[in-house]
C-alpha positions, 0 to 999 in steps of 0.5 A: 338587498340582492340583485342576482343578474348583477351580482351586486349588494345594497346595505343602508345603515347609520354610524353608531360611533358618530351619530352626526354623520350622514346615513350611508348606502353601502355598494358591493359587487362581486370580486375574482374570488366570488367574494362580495367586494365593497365598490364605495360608499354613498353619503349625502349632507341633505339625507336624514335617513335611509330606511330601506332599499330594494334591488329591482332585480326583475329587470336587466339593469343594475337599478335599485330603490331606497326609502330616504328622508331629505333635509329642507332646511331648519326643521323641513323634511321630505319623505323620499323614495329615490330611484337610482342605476347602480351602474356596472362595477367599474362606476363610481358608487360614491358620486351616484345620483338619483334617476328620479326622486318621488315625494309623495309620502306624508312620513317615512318611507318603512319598506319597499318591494318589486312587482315580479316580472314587471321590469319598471314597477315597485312599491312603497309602504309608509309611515303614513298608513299607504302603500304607492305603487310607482312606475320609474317612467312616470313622474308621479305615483301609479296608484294607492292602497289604503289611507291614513284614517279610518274615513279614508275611502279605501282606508287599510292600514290604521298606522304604520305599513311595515311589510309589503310583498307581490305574487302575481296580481296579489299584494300582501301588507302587513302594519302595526295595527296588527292586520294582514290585508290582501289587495287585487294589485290591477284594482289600485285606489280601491279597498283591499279584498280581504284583511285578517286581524292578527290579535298577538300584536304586530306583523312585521 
């Protein structure tokens, strides 16, 4: 993902030639030349995965976002969403850690989006059917979309969310179930306003 203001490139991925090593986050700025220019490459024993990343290019800081899955040890994991600074591009991108790292996520994290003109929020789609909306000055998530089950109050999404994005206060999901759900972003822990089946299959 792209952070303008900063000029700098985020880039998740997965070694094809060597499955057993780590996922790795790839951080580019921009050289002399006005050509992207790799500053280093963040790889972590502990991280399983890293589905997604998001530049919060809303605000003034270099900061960005990524879905991770951590190792816990044997067959224990946790399903991450990890708030970090980029910093400036003379900072050392291999050896950066997380401002903070949240786990409340019951499976992988699959997508990520800013809140435009709302410098410290974002949210996260899941795996696990919801959608979190996150303020990096608080310790704890700032509100729910949906839930995993039918009878889940303020269910949504009936699987996997696979895409999520913000205008103004309308946040727009779209999940496996093939729906396409339209929720009031001020109305969080409540039901969507409106949802549209889409019978063609997925909404990626």
């Amino acid at each position: 993902d792209l952070n303008p203001r900063h000029h700098s490139l985020y880039i998740c991925g997965v070694s094809k030639e060597d499955p057993a090593r780590p996922p790795v986050l790839f951080g580019y700025g921009l050289g002399d030349k006005g050509q992207f220019m790799l500053r280093g490459v963040m790889e972590k024993p502990i991280v399983k995965v890293v589905s997604c990343v998001r530049a919060m290019s809303q605000g003034l800081d270099n900061h960005f976002v990524t879905g991770e899955t951590h190792s816990k040890g044997a067959d224990a994991k946790s399903e991450c969403v990890c708030y970090y600074d980029g910093g400036s591009p003379s900072t050392s991108f291999e050896n950066i850690q997380p401002l903070i790292v949240y786990e409340e996520h019951e499976d992988l994290v699959t997508c990520l989006s800013t809140v435009p003109n709302v410098e410290f929020r974002f949210l996260s789609g899941s795996r696990d059917g919801r959608i979190l909306l996150w303020d990096r000055r608080q310790q704890k998530s700032a509100g729910s979309f949906g839930g995993p089950k039918r009878d889940y109050p303020n269910h949504g999404h009936l699987g996997m969310v696979t895409c999520i994005d913000v205008q103004d206060n309308m946040l727009v999901s779209g999940g496996v179930d093939r729906q396409l759900i339209q929720w009031d972003l001020r109305m969080a822990n409540s039901g969507p306003m409106r949802a549209h089946i889409l019978y063609n299959g997925v909404v990626l």
